[in-house]
DSSP file (Angstrom, degrees, kcal/mol; ACC not computed):
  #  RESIDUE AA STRUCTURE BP1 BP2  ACC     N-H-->O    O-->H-N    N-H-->O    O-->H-N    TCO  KAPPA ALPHA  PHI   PSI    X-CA   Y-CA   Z-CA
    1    1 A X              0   0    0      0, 0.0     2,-0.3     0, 0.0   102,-0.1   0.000 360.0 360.0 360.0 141.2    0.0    0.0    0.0
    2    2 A X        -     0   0    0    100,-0.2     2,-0.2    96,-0.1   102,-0.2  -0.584 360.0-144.2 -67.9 125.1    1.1    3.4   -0.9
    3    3 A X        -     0   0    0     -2,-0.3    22,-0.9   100,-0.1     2,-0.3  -0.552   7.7-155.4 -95.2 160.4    2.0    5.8    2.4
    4    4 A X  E     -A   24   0A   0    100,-0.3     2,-0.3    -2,-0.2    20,-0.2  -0.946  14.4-174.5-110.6 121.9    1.3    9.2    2.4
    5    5 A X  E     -A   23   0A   0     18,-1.9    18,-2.3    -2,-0.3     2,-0.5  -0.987  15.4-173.3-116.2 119.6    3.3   12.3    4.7
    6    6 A X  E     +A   22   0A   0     -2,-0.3     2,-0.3   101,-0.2    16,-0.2  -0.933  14.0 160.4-121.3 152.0    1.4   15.4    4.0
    7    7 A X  E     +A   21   0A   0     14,-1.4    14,-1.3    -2,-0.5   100,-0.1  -0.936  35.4  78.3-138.0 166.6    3.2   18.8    5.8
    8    8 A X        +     0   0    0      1,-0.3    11,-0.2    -2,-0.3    12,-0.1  -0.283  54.1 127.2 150.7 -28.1    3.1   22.1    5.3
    9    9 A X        +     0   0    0      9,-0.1    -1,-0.3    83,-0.1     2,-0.3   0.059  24.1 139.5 -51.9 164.2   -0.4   23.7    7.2
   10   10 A X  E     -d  110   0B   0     99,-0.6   101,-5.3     2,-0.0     2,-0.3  -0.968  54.1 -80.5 169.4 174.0   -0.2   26.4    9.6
   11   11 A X  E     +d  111   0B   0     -2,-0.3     2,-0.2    99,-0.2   101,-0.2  -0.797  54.4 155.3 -92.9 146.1   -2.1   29.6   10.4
   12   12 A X  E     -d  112   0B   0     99,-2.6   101,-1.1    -2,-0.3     4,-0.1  -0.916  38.8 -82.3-156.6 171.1   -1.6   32.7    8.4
   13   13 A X    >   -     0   0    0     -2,-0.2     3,-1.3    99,-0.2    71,-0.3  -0.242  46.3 -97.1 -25.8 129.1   -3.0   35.9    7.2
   14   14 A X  T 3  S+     0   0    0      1,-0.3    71,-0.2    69,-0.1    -1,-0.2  -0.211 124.4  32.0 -62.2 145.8   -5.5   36.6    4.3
   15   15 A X  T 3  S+     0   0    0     69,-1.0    -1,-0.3    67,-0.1    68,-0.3   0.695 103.1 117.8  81.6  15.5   -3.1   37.7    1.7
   16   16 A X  B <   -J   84   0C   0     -3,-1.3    68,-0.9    68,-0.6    67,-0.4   0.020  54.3-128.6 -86.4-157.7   -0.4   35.2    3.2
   17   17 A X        -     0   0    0     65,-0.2     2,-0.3    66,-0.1    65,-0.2  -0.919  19.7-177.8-138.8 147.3    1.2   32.0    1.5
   18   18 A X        -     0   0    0     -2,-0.2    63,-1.6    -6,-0.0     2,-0.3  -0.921  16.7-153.1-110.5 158.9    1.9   28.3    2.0
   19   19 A X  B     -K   80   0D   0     -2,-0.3    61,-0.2    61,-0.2     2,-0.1  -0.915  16.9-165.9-116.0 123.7    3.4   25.5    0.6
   20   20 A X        -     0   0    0     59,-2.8    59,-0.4    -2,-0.3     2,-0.3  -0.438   7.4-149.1 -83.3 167.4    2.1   22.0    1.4
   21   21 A X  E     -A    7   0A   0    -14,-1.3   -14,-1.4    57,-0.2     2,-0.3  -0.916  13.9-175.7-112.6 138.0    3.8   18.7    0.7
   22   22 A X  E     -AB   6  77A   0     55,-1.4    55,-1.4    -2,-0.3     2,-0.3  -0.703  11.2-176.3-129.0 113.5    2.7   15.4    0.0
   23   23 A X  E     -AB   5  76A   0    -18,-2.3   -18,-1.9    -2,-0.3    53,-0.2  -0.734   4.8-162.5-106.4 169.6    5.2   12.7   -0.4
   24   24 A X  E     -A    4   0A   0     51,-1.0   -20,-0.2     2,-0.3     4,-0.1  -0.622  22.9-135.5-131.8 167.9    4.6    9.1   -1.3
   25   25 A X  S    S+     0   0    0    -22,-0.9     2,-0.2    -2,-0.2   -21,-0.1   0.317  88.8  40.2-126.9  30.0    6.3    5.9   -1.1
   26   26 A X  S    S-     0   0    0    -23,-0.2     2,-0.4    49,-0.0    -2,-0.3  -0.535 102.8 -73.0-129.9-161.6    5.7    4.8   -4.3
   27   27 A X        -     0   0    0     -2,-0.2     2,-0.4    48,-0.1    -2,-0.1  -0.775  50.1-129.7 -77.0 140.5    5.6    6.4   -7.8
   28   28 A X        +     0   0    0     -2,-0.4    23,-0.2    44,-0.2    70,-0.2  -0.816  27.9 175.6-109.6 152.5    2.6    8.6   -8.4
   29   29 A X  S    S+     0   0    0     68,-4.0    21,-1.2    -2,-0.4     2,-0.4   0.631  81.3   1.6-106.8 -18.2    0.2    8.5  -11.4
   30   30 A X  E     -FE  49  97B   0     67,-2.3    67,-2.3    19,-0.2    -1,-0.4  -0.977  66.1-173.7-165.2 158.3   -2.2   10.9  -10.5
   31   31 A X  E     +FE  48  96B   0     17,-2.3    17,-1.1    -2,-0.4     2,-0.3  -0.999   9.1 176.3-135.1 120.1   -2.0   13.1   -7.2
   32   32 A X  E     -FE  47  95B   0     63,-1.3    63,-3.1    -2,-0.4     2,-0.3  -0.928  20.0-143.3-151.3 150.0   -5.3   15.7   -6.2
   33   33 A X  E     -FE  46  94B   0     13,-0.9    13,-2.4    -2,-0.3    12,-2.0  -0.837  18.8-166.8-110.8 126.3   -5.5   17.6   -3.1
   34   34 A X  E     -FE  44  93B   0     59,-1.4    59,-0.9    -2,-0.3     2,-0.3  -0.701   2.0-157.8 -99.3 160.6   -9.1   18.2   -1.2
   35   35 A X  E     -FE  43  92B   0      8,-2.2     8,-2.0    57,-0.2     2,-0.7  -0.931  10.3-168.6-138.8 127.8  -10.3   20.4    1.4
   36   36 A X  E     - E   0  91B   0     55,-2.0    55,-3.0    -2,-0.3     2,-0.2  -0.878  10.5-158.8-130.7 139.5  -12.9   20.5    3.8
   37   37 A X    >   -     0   0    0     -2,-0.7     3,-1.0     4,-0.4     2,-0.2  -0.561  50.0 -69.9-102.5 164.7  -13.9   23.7    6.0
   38   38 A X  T 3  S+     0   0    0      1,-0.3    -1,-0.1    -2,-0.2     3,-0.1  -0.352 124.4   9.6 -93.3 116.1  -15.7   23.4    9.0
   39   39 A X  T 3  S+     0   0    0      1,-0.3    -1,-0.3    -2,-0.2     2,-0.3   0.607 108.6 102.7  83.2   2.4  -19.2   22.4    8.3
   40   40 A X  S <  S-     0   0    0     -3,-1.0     2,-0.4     3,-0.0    -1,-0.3  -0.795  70.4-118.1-134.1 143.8  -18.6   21.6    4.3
   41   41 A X        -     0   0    0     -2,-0.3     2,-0.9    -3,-0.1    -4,-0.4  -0.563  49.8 -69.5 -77.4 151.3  -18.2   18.5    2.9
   42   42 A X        -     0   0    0     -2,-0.4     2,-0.2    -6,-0.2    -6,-0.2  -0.479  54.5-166.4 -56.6  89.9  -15.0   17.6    1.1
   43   43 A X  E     -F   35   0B   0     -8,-2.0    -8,-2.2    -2,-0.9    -3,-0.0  -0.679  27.7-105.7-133.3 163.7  -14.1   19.1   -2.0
   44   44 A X  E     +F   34   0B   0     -2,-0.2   -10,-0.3   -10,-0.2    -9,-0.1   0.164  38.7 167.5 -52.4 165.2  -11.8   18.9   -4.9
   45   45 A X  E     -     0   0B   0    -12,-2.0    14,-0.7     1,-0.3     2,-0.3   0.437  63.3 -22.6-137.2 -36.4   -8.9   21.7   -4.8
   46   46 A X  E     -FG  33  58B   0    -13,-2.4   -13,-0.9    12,-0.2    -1,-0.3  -0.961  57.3-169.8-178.4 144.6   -6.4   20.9   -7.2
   47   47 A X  E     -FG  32  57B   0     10,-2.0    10,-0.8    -2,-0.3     2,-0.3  -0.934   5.0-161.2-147.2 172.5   -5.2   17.5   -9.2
   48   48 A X  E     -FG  31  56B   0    -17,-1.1   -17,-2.3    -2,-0.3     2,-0.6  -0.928  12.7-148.7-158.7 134.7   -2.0   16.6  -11.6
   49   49 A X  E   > -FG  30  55B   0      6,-1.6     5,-2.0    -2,-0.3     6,-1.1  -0.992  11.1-164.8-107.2 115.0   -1.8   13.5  -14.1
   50   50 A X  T >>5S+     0   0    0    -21,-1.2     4,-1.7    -2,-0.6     3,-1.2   0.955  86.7  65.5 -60.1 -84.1    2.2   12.7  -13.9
   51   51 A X  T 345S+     0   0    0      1,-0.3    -1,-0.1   -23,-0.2   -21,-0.0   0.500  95.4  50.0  22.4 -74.8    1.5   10.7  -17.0
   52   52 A X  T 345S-     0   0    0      3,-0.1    -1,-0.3     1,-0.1    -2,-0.1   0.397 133.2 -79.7 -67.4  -0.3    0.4   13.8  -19.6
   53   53 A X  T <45S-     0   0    0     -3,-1.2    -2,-0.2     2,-0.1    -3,-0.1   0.760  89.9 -58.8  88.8  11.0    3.6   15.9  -18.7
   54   54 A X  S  <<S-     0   0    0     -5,-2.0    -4,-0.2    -4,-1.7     2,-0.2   0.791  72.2-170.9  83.9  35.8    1.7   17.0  -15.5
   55   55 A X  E     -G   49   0B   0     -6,-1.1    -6,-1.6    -5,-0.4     2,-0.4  -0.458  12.9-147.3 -94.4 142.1   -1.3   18.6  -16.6
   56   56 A X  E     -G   48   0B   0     -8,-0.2     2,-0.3    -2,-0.2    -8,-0.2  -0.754  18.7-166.6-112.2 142.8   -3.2   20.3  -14.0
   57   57 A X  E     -G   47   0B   0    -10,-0.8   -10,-2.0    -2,-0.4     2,-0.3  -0.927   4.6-179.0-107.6 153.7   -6.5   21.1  -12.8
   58   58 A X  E     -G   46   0B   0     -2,-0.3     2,-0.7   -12,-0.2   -12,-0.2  -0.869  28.9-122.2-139.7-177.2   -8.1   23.5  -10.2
   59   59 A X    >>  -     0   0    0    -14,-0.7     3,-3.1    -2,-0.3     4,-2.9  -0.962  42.7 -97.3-125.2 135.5  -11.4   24.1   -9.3
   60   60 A X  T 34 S+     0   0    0     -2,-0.7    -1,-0.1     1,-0.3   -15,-0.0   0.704 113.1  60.1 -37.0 -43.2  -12.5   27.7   -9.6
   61   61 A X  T 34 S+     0   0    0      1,-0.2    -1,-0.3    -3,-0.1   -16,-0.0   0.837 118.4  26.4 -47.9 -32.3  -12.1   28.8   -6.1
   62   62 A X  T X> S+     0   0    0     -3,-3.1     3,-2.1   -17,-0.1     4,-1.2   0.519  93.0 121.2-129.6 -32.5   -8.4   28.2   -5.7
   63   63 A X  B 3< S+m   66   0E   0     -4,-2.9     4,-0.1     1,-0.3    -5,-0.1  -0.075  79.2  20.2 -40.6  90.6   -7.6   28.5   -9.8
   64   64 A X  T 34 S+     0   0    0      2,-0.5    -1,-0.3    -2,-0.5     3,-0.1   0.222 127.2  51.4 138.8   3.0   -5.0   31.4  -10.3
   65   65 A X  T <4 S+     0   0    0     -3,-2.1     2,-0.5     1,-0.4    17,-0.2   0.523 101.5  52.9-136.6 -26.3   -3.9   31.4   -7.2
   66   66 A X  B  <  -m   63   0E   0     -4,-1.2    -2,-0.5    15,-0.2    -1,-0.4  -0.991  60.2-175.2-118.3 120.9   -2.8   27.5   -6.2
   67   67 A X  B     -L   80   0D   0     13,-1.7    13,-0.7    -2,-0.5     2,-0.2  -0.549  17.2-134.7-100.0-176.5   -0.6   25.5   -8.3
   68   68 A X        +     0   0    0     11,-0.2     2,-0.2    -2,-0.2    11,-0.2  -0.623  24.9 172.5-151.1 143.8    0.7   22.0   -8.2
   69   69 A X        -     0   0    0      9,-0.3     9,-1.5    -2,-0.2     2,-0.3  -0.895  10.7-152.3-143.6-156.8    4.1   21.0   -8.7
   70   70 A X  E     -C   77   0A   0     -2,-0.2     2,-0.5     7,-0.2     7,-0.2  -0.923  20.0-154.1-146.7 173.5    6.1   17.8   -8.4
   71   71 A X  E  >> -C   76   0A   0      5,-1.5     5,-1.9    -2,-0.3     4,-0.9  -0.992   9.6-171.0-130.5 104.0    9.4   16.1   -7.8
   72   72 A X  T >45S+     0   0    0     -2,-0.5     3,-0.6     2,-0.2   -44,-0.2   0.948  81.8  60.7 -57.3 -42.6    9.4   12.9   -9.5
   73   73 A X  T 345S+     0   0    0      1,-0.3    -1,-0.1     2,-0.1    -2,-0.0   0.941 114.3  40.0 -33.0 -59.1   12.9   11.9   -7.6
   74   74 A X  T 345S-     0   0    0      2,-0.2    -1,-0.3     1,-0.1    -2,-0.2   0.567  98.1-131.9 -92.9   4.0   11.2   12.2   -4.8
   75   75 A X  T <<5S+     0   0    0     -4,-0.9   -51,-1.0    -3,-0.6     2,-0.5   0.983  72.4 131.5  79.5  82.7    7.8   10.8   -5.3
   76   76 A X  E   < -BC  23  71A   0     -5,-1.9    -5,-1.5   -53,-0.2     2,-0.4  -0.672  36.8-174.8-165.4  98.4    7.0   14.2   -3.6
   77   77 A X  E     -BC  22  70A   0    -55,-1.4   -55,-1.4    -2,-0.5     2,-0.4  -0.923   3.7-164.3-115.8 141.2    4.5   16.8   -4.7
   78   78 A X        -     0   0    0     -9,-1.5     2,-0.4    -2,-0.4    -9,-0.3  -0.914  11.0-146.3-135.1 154.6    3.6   20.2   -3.4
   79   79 A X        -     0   0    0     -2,-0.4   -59,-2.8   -59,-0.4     2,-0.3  -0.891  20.1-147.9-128.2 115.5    0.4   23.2   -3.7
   80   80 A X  B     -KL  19  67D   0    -13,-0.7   -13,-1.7    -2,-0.4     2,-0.3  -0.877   9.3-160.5 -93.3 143.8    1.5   26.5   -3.6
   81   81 A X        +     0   0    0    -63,-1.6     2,-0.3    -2,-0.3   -15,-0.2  -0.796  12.5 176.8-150.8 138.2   -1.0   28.7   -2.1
   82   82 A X        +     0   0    0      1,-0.3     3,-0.2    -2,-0.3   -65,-0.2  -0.808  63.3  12.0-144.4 156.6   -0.7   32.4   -2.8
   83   83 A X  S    S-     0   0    0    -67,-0.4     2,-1.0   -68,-0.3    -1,-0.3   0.850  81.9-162.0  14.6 104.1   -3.1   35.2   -1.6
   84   84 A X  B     -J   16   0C   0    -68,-0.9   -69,-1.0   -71,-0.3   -68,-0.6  -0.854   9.1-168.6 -93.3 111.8   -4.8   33.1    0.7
   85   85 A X    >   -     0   0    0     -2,-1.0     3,-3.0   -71,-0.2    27,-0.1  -0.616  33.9 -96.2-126.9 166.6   -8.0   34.2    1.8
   86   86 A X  G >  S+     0   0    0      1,-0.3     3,-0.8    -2,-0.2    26,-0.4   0.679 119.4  60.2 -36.1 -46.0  -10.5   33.0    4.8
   87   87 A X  G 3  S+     0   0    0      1,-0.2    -1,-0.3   -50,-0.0   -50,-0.1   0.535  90.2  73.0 -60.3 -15.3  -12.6   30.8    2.8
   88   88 A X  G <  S+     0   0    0     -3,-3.0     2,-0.8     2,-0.0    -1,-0.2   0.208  76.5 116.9 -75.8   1.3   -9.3   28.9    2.0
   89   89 A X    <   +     0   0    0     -3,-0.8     2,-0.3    23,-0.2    22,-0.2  -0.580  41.6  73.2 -92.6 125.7   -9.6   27.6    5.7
   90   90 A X  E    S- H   0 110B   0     20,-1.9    20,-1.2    -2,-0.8     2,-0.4  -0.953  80.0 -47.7 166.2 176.3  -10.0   23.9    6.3
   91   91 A X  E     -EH  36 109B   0    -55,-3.0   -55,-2.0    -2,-0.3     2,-0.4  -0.597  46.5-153.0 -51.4 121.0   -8.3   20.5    6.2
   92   92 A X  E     -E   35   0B   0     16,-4.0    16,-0.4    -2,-0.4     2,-0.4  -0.950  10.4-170.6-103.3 128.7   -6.4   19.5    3.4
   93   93 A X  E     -E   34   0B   0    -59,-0.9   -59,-1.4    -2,-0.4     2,-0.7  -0.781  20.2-129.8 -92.5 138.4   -5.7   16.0    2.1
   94   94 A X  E     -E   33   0B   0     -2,-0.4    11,-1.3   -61,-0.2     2,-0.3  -0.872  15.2-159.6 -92.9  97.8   -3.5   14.4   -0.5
   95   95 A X  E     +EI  32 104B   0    -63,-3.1   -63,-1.3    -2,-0.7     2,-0.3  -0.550  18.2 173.5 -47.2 111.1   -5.1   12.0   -2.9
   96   96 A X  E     -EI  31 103B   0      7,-1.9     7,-2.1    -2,-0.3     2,-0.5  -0.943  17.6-175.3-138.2 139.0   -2.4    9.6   -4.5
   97   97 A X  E     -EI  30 102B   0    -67,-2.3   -68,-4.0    -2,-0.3   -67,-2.3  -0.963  14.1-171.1-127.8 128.1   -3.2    6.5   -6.9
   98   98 A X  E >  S- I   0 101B   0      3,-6.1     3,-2.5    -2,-0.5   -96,-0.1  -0.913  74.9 -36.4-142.8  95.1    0.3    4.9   -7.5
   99   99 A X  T 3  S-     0   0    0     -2,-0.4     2,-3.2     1,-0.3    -1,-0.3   0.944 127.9 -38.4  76.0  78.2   -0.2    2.3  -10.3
  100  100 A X  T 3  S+     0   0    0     -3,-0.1     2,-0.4     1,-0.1    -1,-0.3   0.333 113.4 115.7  60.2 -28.4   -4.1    1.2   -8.8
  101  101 A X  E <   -I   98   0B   0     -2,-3.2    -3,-6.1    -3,-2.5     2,-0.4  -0.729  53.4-157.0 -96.1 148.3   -3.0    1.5   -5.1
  102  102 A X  E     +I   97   0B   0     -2,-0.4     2,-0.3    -5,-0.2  -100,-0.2  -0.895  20.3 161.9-124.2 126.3   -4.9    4.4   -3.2
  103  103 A X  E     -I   96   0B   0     -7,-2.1    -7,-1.9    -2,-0.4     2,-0.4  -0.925  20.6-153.3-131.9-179.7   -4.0    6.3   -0.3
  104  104 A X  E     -I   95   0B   0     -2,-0.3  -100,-0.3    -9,-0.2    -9,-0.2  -0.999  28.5-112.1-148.5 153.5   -5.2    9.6    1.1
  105  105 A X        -     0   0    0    -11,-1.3  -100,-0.1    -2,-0.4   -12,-0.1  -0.041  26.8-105.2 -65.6 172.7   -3.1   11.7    3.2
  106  106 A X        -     0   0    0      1,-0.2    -1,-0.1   -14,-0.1   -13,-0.1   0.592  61.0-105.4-102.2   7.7   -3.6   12.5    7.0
  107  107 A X        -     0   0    0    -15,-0.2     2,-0.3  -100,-0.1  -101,-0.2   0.097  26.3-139.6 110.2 154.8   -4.8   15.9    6.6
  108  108 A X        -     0   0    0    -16,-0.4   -16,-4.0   -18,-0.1     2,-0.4  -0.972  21.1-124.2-147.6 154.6   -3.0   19.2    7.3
  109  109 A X  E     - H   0  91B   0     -2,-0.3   -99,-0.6   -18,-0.2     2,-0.3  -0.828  25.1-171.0-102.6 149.7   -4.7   21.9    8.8
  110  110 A X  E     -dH  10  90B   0    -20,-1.2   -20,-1.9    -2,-0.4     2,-0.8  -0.972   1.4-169.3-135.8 119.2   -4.8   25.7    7.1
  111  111 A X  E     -d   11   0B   0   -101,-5.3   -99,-2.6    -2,-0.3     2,-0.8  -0.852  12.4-171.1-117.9 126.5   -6.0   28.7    8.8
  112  112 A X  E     +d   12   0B   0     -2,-0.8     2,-0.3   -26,-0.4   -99,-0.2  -0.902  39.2 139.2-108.0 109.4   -6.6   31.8    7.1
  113  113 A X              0   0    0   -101,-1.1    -2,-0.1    -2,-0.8   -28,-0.0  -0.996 360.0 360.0-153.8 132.8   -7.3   34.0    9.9
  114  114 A X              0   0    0     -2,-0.3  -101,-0.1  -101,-0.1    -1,-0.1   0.719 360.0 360.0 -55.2 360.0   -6.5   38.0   11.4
């Protein structure tokens, strides 16, 4: 089974940034980061198909502002978060399907808060 280490959460200011991690202990084929606020169900944020050359999606909320990228070496991808704003606050998890095996990450917490 594939492990997951997700890192990176903290508290910061609207307008801040983070960068999360997720690393794996396999190869990944496809990688997407969720998030769920307080009171919300659990929704997409962000994905990469290693495959394709790394082609990304975002989900409207986060698009222009959160990227994806990855370290193949290291079986080790991380979402950069740029002007972060309040609504941006919740858990986030790391999706990773490596070759049919599924893990999810163990959540990292991000608070966008004065």
């Amino acid at each position: 089974q594939v492990q997951l280490v997700e890192s990176g959460g903290g508290l910061v200011q609207p307008g801040g940034s983070l960068r999360l991690s997720c690393a794996a202990s396999s190869n990944i084929f496809y990688l997407a980061w969720y998030r769920q606020a307080p009171g919300k169900e659990r929704e997409f944020v962000a994905s990469m198909n290693w495959s394709g050359g790394g082609i990304t999606y975002y989900s409207d909320s986060v698009k222009g502002r959160f990227s994806i990228s990855r370290d193949n070496a290291k079986n080790t991808a991380h979402l950069q978060m740029v002007n972060l704003k309040i609504e941006d606050t919740g858990v986030y998890f790391c999706y990773v399907n490596s070759a049919g095996r599924q893990a999810w990450g163990q959540g990292t917490q991000v608070t966008v808060s004065d």
